[in-house]
Structure formats: C-alpha cells, structure tokens
N, C-alpha and C positions, 0 to 999 in steps of 0.2 A: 587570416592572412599569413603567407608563408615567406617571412622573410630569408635571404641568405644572408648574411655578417660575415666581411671577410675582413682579416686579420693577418699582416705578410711578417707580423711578431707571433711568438710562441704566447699561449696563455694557461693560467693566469702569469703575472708577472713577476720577476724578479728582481727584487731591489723595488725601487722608486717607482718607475714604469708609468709616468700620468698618462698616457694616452691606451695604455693595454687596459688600465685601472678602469678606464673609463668604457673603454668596451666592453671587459666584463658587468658592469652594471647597466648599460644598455640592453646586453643580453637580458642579464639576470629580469632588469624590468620590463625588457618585452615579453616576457616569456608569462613577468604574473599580471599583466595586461590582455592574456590570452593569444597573442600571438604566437605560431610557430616559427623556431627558431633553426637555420642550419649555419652553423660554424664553419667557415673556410679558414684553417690556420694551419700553419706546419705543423711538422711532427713532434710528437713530444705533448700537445693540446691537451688539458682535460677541464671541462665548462660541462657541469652536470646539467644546467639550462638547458642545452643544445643539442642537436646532433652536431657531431664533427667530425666534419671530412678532411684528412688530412691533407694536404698539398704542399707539393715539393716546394722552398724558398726560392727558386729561379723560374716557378713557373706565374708567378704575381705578377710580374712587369709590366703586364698586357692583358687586355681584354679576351682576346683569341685563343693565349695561353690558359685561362681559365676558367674559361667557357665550360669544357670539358666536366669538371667538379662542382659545379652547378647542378640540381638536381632538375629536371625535368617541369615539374610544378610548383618552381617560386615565383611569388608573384614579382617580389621588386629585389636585387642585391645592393646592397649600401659595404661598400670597401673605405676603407679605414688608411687609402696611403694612396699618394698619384698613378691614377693610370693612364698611360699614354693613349689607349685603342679603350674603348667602351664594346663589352661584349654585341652583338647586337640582337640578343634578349636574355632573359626579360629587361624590362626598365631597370635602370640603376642612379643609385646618387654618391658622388663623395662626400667624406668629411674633411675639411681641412684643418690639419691640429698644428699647422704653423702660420708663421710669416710668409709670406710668398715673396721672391727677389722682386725688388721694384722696378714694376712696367711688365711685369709677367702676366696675364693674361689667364683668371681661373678655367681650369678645366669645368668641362661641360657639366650642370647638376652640383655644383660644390655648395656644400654646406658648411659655413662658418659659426665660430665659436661664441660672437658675443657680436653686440650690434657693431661697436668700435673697429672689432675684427672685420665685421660684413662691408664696414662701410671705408673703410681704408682700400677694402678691393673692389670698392665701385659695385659690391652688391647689397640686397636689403635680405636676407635668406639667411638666418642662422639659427641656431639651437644650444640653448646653455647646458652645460658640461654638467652632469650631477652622479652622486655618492650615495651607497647606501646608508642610512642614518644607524643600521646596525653595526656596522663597523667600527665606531667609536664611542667613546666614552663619553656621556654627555653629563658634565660637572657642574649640577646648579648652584650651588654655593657660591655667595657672591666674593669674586675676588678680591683678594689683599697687596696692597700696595710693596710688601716686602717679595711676595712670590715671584719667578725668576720671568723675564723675560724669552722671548725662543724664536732663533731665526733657523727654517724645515727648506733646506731646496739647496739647488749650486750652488757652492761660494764662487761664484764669475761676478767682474762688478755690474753685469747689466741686470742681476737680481740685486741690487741696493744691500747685500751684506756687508760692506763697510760701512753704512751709516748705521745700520745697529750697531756696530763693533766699537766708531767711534763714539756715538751715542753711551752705550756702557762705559767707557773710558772719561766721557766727559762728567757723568752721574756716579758713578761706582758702582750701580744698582747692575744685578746680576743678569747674567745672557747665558742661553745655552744657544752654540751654534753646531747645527746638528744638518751633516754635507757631505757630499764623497768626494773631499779633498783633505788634503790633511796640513794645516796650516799651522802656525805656532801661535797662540794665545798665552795671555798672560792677564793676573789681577781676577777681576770680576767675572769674565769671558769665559768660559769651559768649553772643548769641544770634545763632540760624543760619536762623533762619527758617521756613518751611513746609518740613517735608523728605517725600519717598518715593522709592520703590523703590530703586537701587543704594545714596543716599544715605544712606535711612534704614538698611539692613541693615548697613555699614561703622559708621555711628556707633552700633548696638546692638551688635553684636560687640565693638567695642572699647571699650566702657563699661567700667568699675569695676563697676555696677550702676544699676538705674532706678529713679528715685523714681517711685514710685504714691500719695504721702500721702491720696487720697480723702478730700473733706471732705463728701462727701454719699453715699449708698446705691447704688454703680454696677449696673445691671443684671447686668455681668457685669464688665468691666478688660480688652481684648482688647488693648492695649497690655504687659501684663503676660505674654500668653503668646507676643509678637514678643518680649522681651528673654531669655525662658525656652527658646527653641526656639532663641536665637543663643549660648547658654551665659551667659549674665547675670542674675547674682541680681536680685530685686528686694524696694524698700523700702517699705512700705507700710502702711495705719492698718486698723483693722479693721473695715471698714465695708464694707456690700453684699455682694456674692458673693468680696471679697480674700481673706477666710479658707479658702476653697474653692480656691482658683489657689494660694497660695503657703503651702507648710509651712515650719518653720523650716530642712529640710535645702535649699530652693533662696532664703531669703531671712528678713526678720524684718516683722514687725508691730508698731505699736506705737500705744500712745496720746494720746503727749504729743511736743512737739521734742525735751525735752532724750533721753526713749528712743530716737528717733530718730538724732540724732546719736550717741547712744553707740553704739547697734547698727550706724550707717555705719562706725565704727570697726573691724570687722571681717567687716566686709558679702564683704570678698573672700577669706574662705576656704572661701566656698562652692566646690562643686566641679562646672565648667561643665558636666561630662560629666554628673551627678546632675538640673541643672537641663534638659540638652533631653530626657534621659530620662522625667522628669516631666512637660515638656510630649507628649512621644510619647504618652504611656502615657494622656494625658487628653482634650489638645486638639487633636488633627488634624480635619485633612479628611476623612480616612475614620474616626474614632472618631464624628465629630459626624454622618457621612453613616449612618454603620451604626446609629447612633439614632434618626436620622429614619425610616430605612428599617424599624424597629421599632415606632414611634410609626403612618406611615403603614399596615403590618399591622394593629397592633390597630385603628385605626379601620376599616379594610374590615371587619373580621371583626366586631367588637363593637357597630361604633358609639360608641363610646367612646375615650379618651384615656386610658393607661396613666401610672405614674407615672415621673416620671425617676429616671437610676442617679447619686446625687451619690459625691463621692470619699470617700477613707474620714476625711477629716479634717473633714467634716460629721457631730455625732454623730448616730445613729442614734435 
C-alpha cells in the first residue's frame, strides 16, 4: 500500500512538537509494517522512512492546492491538519490532534485521538497516538520515594502545573518543572527549562513519577505514555482520554489535591517493568501504525471509517 503522509509542519521537530513527534513515528511505523511511504512537508523535511516531497507552506490549505504533489499511485493520503476542500483522489482521511471549537462539525474522514476525544465529537473512529519504545530510557529499577517528582509540557493552568507546584510546596518532596516558560520557583521546585531528546528521556527515567493533573479534556496526554514507556508511573485527574492511558497498576487518578497528594505518597510502588509493558501493549509506533493501516483498508474497501479498538479500561 502506498500511502501519502502530509505534514503542513517541518519534520522531524523542534523543540516539544507532539503532534510532528507523532507523525514521524507513524511514518517510521508504517514503513517497518511494509507500507510505502511518501511525505508531503515543507521545506527543510528530512524522514529517512519516506520519500519526501517538498511543498510550499501556503499551498496546504486546500485539497486542489495539493493535489498537484501527490504522486500518481497512492493509494489513500492521510494529512495531519484541517482541510477545507478534500483532493478528489485518491481517498483520504484526517487526523484531528485538537479540540474542535464547540458545535463545529468534523471535517469529512477525521480520525480522532482517543475514544473520549471521538466521542466528545459525536464520532466512534479514532486511533491512539504512539512512540517509539527506542527513544527512551527504560528504568527498571524499582523507584524510591525520595527521588524527584517531574512535571514535562506547558506551564498554562489548563495542564494542572500548579497542582504539582502546590503539591511540592505542601510536601516539601522535590519537583522538577521542566516547560517553555520561565517562571520563578522557589524551595523544593527547580525549573529546567524547555527540555528534549537525551535530556528529556534521563529526566523521565529517573523520575519518581509524572504529574499529568489535566485541568481541561486532553485529546489524548502523549506526555503520559514518554513517562510509561521509560518505566514511570504517572499522576493524573480524570479528564479527556487520562482514563484511557493510565490504570491504577501503572499510576493513580484523582479528583481533588488532597487525593492527589496522598496517592503521590505511594505513587512508587508501581512496578516500572508493568508500566512499559502497558505502554508496549497500547501505545507504540507500530500498534498506532497497524490502526491506521486498518482504518486506511476499510476506507478503500467501504468508503467508510471503521470504529476505533479503545483499551479495556474504557467501558464498553
């Protein structure tokens, strides 16, 4: 099968990038699932997976725009950002890596990130976000209650970093807050800055466990399955697709600070070997690639968009 992959960001990514991240490992996976792969990204692109054709950033917008950079013999395009106009061939599907404004209406073929995400927009059709397990450090060693705590993503309050902030403040038990913003810390708290790649995987590995408090409906939490794939429990509220990523054997949920902090109180007798196993078993590059690769079938054959496989801790 020949798929196209288009991409209206540069790859691979700079900085943080969850949604380019994820494309390169869709790539990457469809490619060792035997698929052929061609890369529609701007300029600047390099994804040894793929071929890649470059395309101007103003010519994404639209279906008709890029039609043109499409190669002749693919079978289905899967684009990676809203388009207005659907080329009209070959078949194509989106992915949708946000919230949609409410009462919006998904564009035709959208593929969403988690079932909470699918069903929030009145669809049943999604596919979980997944990581190469090579990319990080995976620390069996069972954790210790002195080792630091580590909050990875925005400091905006709609990611719950103030409840780790005050959580270390009410405990004294150490935080690393590691964000591209630069705020003032004091006492226990340390902050490190924008982190990635060797950096980030050393300070996920050797965490205690990661706060994920979510104070808003995450499409999916891909930060949650880098701390699960490096053996790292994580802490988290129950909101958007978290209930979906974290059962209580690789981590806890909760509602309120003070649950929160008590369940940090024992957040490390999870067992790191349980939580990459669990990310194995859900969120790879090739579990996430071998769904597309399933999703893109049924559209050849039906025309249609099958439903997604959630895990088993979505009730049925």
């Amino acid at each position: 099968m020949h798929i196209a992959v288009a991409s209206h960001q540069p790859l691979p990514a700079k900085g943080y990038g969850g949604p380019q991240r994820v494309i390169m490992a869709l790539v990457r996976g469809l490619a060792t699932l035997g698929a052929r792969v061609t890369l529609l990204a701007p300029p600047g692109t390099r994804v040894s997976e793929a071929t890649v054709v470059e395309v101007p950033p103003r010519k994404f917008g639209d279906g008709t725009t890029l039609a043109p950079y499409i190669p002749r013999d693919t079978d289905l395009v899967h684009v990676h950002f809203p388009l207005r106009h659907a080329p009209r061939s070959p078949p194509f599907v989106q992915t949708v890596h946000g919230n949609l404004k409410g009462g919006a209406p998904p564009s035709p073929n959208s593929i969403f990130l988690s079932h909470d995400h699918a069903r929030r927009h009145k669809s049943e059709t999604f596919v979980y976000n997944g990581l190469d397990p090579a990319d990080y450090v995976f620390r069996r060693f069972a954790k210790r209650a002195e080792q630091y705590d580590l909050f990875l993503g925005k400091l905006h309050s709609a990611k719950g970093y103030h409840w780790a902030v005050e959580a270390a403040k009410r405990t004294g038990h150490r935080l690393i807050v590691a964000g591209g913003w630069r705020p003032s810390f004091t006492g226990s708290v340390k902050y490190v800055g924008e982190v990635d790649g060797t950096t980030k995987a050393a300070l996920l590995a050797r965490a205690r466990c990661l706060w994920n408090p979510a104070q808003w409906d995450e499409p999916f939490g891909l930060v949650s399955v880098e701390a699960l794939l490096s053996g790292t429990p994580v802490l988290g509220t129950r909101r958007g697709a978290l209930p979906e990523l974290v059962t209580p054997a690789v981590g806890a949920l909760c509602d309120t600070m003070d649950e929160i902090i008590a369940a940090a109180d024992r957040i490390q007798t999870r067992d790191p070997a349980a939580c990459r196993a669990h990310a194995e078993r859900f969120f790879t590059h090739l579990v996430m690639a071998g769904e597309y690769l399933r999703m893109y079938q049924h559209v050849l054959e039906t025309g249609t968009l099958p439903a997604g496989r959630a895990t088993p801790s979505v009730p049925a």
